[in-house]
N, C-alpha and C positions, 0 to 999 in steps of 0.2 A: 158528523162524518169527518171533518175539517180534522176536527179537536183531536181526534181516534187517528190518524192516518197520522197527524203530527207527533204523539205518541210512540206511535209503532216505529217512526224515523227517529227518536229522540233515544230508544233503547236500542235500535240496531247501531246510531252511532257510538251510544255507549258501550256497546257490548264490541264494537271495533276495534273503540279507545283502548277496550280494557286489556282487549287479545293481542294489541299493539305494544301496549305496557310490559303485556306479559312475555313478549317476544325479547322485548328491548331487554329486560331485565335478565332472560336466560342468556342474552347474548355478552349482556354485561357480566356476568358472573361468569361465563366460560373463559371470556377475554381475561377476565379477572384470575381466573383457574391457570390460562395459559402461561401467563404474565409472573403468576408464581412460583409454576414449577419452571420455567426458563432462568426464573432467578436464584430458585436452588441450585437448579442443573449448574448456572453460570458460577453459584457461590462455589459449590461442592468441587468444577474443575479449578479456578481461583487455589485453592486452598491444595488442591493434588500439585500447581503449580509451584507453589511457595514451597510444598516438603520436597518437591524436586530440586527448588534452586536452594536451599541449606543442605540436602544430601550433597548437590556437586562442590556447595561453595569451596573445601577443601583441594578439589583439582584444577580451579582455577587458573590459566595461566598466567605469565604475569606481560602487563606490556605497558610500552612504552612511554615516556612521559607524553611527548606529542598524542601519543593514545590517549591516553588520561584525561588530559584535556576536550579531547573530542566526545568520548562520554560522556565527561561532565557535562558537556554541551546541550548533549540530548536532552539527558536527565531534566535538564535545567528549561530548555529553550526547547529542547524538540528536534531541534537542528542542527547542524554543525558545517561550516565553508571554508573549503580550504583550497587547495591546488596541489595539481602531481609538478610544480615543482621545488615547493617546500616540502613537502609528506616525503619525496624519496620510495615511494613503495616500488618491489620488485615488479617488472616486467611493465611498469609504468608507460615507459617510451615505446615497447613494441608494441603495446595494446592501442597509441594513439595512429599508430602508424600504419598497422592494421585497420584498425576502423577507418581509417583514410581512403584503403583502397576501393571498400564499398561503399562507401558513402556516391558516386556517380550512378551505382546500378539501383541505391536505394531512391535516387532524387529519381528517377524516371516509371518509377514503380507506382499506378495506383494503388489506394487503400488498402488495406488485406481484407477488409470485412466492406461490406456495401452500403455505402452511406458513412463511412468513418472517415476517421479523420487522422490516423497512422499508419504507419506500414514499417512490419518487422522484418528484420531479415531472418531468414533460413534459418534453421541451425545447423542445417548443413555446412554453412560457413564456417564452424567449430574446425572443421575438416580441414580446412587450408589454413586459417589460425586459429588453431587452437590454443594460440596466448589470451584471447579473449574469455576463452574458460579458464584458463589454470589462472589468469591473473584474482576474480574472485576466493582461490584457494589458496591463496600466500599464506604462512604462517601469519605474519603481521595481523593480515585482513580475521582471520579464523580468531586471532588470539582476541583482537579487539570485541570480533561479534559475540563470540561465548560469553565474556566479561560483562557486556553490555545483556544477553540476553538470561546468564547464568548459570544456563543449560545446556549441553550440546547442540551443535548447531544443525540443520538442514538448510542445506546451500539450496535455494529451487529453482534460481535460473537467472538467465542471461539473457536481456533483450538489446538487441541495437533498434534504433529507435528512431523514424523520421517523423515530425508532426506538423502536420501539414497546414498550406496559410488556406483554408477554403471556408471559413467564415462560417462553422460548426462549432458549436457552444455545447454541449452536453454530454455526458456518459462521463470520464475520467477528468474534464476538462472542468467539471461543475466541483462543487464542494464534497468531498468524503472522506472517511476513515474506513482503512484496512479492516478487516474484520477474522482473518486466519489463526491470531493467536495473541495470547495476553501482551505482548511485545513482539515486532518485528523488526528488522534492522536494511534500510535498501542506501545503498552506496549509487550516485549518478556523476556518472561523468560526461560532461559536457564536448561533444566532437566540433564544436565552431561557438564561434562568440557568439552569447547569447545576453541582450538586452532588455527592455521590460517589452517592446516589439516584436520579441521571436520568441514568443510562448514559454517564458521562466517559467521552472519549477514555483508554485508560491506554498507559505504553510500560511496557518495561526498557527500564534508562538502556543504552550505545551498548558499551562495555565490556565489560555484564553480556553484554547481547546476542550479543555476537559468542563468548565463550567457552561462553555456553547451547548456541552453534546447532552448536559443536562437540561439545560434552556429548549432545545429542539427536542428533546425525548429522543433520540437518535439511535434509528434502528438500521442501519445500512441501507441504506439510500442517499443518493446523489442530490445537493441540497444545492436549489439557485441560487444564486446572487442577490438579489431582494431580499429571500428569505434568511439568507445568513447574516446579511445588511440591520435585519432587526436584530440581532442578540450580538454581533458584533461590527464595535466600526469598523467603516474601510481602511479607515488610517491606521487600522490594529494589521491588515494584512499585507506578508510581507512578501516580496518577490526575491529568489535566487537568481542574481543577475553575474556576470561573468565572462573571461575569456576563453577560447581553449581548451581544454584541460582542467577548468572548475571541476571541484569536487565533492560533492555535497552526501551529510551525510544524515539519516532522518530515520525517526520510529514513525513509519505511517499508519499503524495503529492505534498513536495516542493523539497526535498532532492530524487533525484537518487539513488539508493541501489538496492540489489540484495541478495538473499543466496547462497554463495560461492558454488562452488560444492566440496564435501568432497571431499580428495583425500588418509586419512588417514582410521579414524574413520567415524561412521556416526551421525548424530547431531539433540538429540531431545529438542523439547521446547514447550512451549505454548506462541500462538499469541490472543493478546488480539486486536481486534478492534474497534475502533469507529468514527462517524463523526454528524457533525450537527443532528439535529431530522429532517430536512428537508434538504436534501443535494441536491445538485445542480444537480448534472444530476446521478438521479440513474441505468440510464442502465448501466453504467458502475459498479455498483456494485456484485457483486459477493455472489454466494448464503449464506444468514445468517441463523440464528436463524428458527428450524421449529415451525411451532403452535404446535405443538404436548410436545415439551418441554418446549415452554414457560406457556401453558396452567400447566404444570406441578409443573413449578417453580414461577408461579403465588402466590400461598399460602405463600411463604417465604419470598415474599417482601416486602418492603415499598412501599407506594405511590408514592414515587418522583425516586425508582427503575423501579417500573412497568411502568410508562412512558418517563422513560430512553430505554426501551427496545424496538430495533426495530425491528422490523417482518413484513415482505411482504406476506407472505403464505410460 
C-alpha cells in the first residue's frame, strides 16, 4: 500500500514537473517572440531614422566653430561643459536673471509630486518671462541641435528645476537613459553654484555607456548604485560640477546620467529639451509644452520656431 501511494506521488509530481516545464517553455518562447519583434520593430524604426537623416543632411545648417566643438563633444564623450560666459548665446543674461527672480518662490515650494524630491515651476512663468522660452529657440541653439540630431528638431520643453536636499535616492536620481528617441539633445543651465554636494548633473562617459547598457540588458529602468557599481567603476562616473551659469550639454539617450541627490545644498537649474520633430517612440515621452502657452508664445516666433515646437496637447 506504502509502495502504490508512493507511486501515485512520484507521477503526480512528475506530471507537475512536466506541466511546469511546459509552462516555463511557452513562456520562454513568447518572451523570445516579444524580444524579436521589438527588435525588428527597433531595427525597421533605426533604419526609417538613418533615410531621414541623409534625406535632411543637405539642409543642414551650418554652425559655429564653438558649436563644432560641442558636438564633437557629445559624439565623443556624451557630454559637453561650458559657460554662458564664453558661449555668448543670445538672451543668455536675461534668462539668468529671470530665473533669479523665481528661484525664492521655488525654494519655499514643496515637491510637486508626493514623495518627490523636485519642484517645477509653472509654465505659467513663461508669461512674465518668456526669455526663458525663446532662449531655447535661438538660432545658435536650433542650428547646433538639428546638426547634432540631423533631423528637424522638436523643441519639448522647458523646466526650471529645484532639487531638493531631503535624502531621497530614487526615480531620476538613480541611473538611466532616455528612451524618446534614437538621439536626444537636453542643454542645463545651472542657477547657483553647484558642487559635488548640491546634487551635480552626473553621466557615464558615451562608450562606457553603451557597453554598460549591454552588460545590464537595459530596458528602461532606473538602475541602483550597486547594481551599476558591477558593470561599471565608480571612478568611471563623472559629476558636472560648476558655478553660475554652467552649461552643460548631453544626449541623455546614449550616455547614462542621473541628478546626484544633494547632500549639502540644494541645486537649481533650467533643463532645456529636445528631440527629433518625429521621435521614435513618443510614449515614452514625458509631459511637454501646454497648448495654452504655446498658443501664447505663438506671436513672438519665427516660422522655422513655430515648427520647431513640439505639443501634443
Amino acid at each position: 500500500m506504502l509502495a502504490e501511494q508512493r507511486l501515485r506521488l512520484h507521477l503526480k509530481l512528475g506530471h507537475i514537473n512536466y506541466n511546469l516545464k511546459r509552462r516555463n517553455a511557452r513562456q520562454w518562447v513568447q518572451s523570445f517572440r516579444n524580444r524579436a519583434q521589438r527588435s525588428l520593430f527597433d531595427r525597421n524604426l533605426r533604419r526609417t531614422y538613418e533615410r531621414r537623416v541623409k534625406q535632411h543632411s543637405p539642409y543642414l545648417p551650418s554652425v559655429t566653430a564653438r558649436a563644432r566643438t560641442i558636438l564633437r563633444d557629445i559624439e565623443t564623450e556624451g557630454v559637453s561643459i561650458d559657460s554662458a560666459r564664453t558661449l555668448d548665446l543670445p538672451l543668455t543674461d536675461e534668462v539668468l536673471r529671470s530665473a533669479a527672480q523665481l528661484l525664492p518662490s521655488l525654494a519655499e515650494c514643496p515637491a510637486t509630486q508626493p514623495g518627490g524630491f523636485r519642484v517645477f515651476a509653472d509654465q505659467e512663468c513663461f508669461k512674465d518671462f518668456p526669455q526663458l522660452f525663446l532662449w531655447g529657440l535661438n538660432d545658435v541653439v536650433l542650428d547646433m541641435v538639428e546638426n547634432y540630431l540631423g533631423v528637424p528638431v522638436g523643441y519639448h520643453k522647458v523646466d526650471v528645476i529645484r532639487s531638493i536636499h531631503n535624502g531621497l535616492s530614487h526615480g531620476a536620481r538613480m541611473w538611466h537613459l532616455d528612451g524618446e528617441d534614437h538621439r536626444t539633445f537636453r542643454i542645463i543651465i545651472y542657477l547657483n553654484d553647484v558642487d559635488h554636494g548640491s546634487g551635480p548633473f552626473e553621466y557615464i562617459p558615451r562608450p562606457i555607456s553603451q557597453k554598460a547598457r549591454q552588460d545590464l540588458k537595459y530596458s528602461q529602468e532606473y538602475v541602483p548604485d550597486d547594481v551599476m557599481s558591477n558593470v561599471v567603476r565608480t571612478n568611471l562616473w563623472k559629476s558636472c560640477v560648476g558655478p553660475r551659469g554652467t552649461i552643460i550639454f548631453a544626449d541623455p539617450t546614449n550616455v547614462f546620467h542621473r541628478g546626484k541627490m544633494p547632500t549639502r545644498q540644494e541645486r537649481f537649474a533650467i533643463f532645456y529639451s529636445y528631440h527629433s520633430a518625429r521621435p521614435m517612440y513618443p510614449r515614452y515621452l514625458p509631459p511637454g509644452f501646454s497648448r495654452d502657452i504655446v498658443a501664447y508664445m505663438n506671436s513672438k516666433l519665427s516660422e522655422r520656431q513655430r515648427a520647431s515646437v513640439y505639443c501634443r496637447g
